[in-house]
C-alpha positions in Angstrom: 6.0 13.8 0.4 6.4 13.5 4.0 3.2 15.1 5.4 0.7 13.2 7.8 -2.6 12.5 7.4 -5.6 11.1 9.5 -6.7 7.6 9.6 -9.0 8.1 12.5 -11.8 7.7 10.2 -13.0 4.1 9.3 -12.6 1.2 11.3 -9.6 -0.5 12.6 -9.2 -4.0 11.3 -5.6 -4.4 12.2 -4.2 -7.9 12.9 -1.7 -7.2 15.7 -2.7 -7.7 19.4 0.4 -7.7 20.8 2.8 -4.7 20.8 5.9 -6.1 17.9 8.7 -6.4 19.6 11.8 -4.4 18.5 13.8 -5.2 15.0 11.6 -8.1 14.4 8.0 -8.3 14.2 6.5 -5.7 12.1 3.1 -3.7 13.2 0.6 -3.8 10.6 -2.7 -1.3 10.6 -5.4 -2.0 8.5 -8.4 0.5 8.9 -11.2 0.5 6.1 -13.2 3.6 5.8 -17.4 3.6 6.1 -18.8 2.2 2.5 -16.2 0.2 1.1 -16.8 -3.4 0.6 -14.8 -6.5 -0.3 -11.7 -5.7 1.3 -10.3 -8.5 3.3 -8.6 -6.8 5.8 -6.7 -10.0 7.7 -5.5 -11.2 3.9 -4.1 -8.0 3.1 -2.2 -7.6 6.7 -0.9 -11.0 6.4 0.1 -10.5 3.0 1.8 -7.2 3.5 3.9 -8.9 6.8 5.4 -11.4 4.1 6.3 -8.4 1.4 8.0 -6.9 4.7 10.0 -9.8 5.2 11.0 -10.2 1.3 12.6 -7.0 1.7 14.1 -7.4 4.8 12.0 -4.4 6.7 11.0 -6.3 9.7 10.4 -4.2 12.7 8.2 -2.1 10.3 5.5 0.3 11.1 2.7 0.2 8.5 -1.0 2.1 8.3 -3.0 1.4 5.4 -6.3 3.0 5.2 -8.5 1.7 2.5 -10.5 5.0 1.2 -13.6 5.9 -1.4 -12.7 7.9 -4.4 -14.0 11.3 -3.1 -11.3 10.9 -0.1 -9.1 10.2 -2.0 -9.6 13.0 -4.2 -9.6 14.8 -1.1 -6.2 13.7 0.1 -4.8 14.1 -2.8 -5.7 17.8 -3.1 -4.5 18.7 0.7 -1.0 16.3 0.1 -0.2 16.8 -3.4 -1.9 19.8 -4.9 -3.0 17.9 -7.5 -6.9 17.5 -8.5 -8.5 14.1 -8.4 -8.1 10.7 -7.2 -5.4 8.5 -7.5 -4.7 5.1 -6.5 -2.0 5.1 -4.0 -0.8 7.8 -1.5 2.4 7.3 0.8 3.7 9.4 3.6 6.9 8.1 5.1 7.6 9.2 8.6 11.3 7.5 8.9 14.8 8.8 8.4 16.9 6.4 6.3 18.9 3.7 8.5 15.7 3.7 10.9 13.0 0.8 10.9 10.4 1.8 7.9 7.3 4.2 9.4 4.8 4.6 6.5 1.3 5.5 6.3 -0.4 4.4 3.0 -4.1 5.3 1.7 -5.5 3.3 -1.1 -8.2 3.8 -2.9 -11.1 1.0 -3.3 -12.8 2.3 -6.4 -9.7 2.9 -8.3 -8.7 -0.9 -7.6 -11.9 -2.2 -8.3 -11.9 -0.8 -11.9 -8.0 -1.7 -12.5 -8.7 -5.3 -10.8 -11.6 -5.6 -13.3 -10.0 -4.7 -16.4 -6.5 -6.8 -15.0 -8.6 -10.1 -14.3 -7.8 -10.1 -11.0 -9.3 -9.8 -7.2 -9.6 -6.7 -5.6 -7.0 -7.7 -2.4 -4.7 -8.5 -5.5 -4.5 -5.1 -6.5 -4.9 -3.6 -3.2 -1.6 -4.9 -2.4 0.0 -3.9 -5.2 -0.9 -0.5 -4.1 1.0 -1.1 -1.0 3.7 -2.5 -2.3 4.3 0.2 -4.7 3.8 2.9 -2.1 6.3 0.6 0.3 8.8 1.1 -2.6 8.4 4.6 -3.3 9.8 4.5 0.7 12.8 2.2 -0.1 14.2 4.2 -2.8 12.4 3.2 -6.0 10.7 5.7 -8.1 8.5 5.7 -11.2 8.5 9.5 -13.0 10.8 8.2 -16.1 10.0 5.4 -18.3 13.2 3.5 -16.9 12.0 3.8 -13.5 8.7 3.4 -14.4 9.4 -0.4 -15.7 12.2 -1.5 -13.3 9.4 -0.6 -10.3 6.8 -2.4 -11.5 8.9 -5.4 -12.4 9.9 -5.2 -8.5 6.6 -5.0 -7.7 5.7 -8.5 -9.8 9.0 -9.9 -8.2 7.8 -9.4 -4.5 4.3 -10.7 -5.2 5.4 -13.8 -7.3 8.1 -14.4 -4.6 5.0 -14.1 -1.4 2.7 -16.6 -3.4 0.6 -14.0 -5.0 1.9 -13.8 -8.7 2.5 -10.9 -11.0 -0.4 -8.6 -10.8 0.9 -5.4 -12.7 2.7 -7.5 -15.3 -1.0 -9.0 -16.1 -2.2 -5.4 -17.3 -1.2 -4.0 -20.7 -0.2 -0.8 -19.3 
């Protein structure tokens, strides 16, 4: 879906002081809404630069906004039409053969419980949730069972790749 959403709420944490300059640098937003905790928001800039650059999208424009379960509910209602929370939304603002735009919400409490039953940290599966959505922008998709597996093991591929490791293929989803 290529609607637009708000991430005036929360506060910035981004990482960038300098404007990026074109076709190289990438810009990287990271604002964390009021009442969520253990989010590092430098880690998870610095980490999302390097899954930029393993797929070749520098020059990239990326908002995350790290949300609570009721906005996220929220969002997903007004975006999707669908009840609930969920863990990743994605809202791409860029034509194809233009430098990646995206805004991405995640949501905290859905990562804390997935992190917690994955044995991993909650950055960990944080960026996983912007990877995936950072997919969903580069052509990958995940509503068949095909699809479903060859994104995720792309997903496990770009985190091994920045240092991270696999963090979906730890699950027994």
């Amino acid at each position: 879906m290529n609607n637009s959403f708000s991430f005036q709420e929360g506060n910035s944490e981004s990482q960038d002081s300098d404007p990026p300059e074109p076709s190289q640098s990438s810009c990287i937003d990271v604002a964390i809404d009021d009442g969520v905790k253990g989010v590092d928001a430098s880690w998870l800039s610095s980490q999302v630069e390097l899954v930029l650059r393993e797929l070749s999208l520098e020059g990239a424009a990326v908002a995350i906004r790290v949300v609570l379960d009721d906005t996220m509910a929220a969002m997903h209602v007004e975006h999707s039409g669908v009840e609930g929370t969920t863990d990743v939304l994605t809202f791409k603002h860029s034509c194809d053969g233009e430098s990646l735009s995206v805004d991405i919400a995640i949501c905290v409490d859905i990562a804390s419980r997935q992190a917690s039953d994955r044995g991993h940290s909650l950055n960990h599966e944080l960026l996983l949730y912007v990877v995936h959505g950072i997919l969903h922008c580069t052509g990958f998709d995940d509503h068949s069972e095909e699809e479903h597996k060859k994104m995720h093991q792309e997903e496990d591929r770009i985190l091994t790749a920045i240092g991270v490791g696999p963090v979906w293929g730890q699950s027994s989803c």
